[in-house]
N, C-alpha and C positions, 0 to 999 in steps of 0.2 A: 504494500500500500504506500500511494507517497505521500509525502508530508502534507501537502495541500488538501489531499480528496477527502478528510473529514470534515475540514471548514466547509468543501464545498457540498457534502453531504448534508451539513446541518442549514446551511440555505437553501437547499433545493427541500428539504422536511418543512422548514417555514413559508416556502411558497407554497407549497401542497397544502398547508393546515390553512393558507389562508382561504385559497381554491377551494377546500373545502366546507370553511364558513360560507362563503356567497354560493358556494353550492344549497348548503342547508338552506339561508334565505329564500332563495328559487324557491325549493322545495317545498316549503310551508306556505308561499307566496298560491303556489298549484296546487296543494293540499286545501286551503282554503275555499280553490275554486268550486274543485270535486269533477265530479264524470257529470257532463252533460249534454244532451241531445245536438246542441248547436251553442259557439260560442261566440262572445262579443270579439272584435279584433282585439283591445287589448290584452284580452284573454288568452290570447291565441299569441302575442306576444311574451307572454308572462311563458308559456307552455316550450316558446321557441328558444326563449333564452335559459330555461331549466335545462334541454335537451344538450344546447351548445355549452354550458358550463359543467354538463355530466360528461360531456366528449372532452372536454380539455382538460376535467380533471382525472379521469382516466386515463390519459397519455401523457399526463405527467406521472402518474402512480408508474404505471409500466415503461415507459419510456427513461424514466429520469430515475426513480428511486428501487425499480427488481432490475 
């Protein structure tokens, strides 16, 4: 291991933890919505950007930190 890759290990764990709070946000943001027949667009917003912050932060889990 070399001398740097823990520093750089423990900044890439605090981007991921952050990733992963504004993931939660999303989360309960569409947990709020709920399932339903037809949505408003910002609804539909809310749902798009949960989607794209669960993709980001799954490729940084795999990508960056396994």
């Amino acid at each position: 291991m070399k001398k740097d890759e823990p520093e750089l290990f423990a900044k890439e764990l605090k981007l991921l933890d952050e990733a992963v709070k504004i993931l939660a946000y999303s989360y309960e943001a569409c947990r709020e919505i709920g399932i339903k027949e037809s949505y408003e667009l910002e609804e539909l917003d809310k749902f798009e950007a949960l989607t794209s912050r669960f993709a980001r932060t799954s490729d940084m889990l795999i990508q960056r930190i396994f």
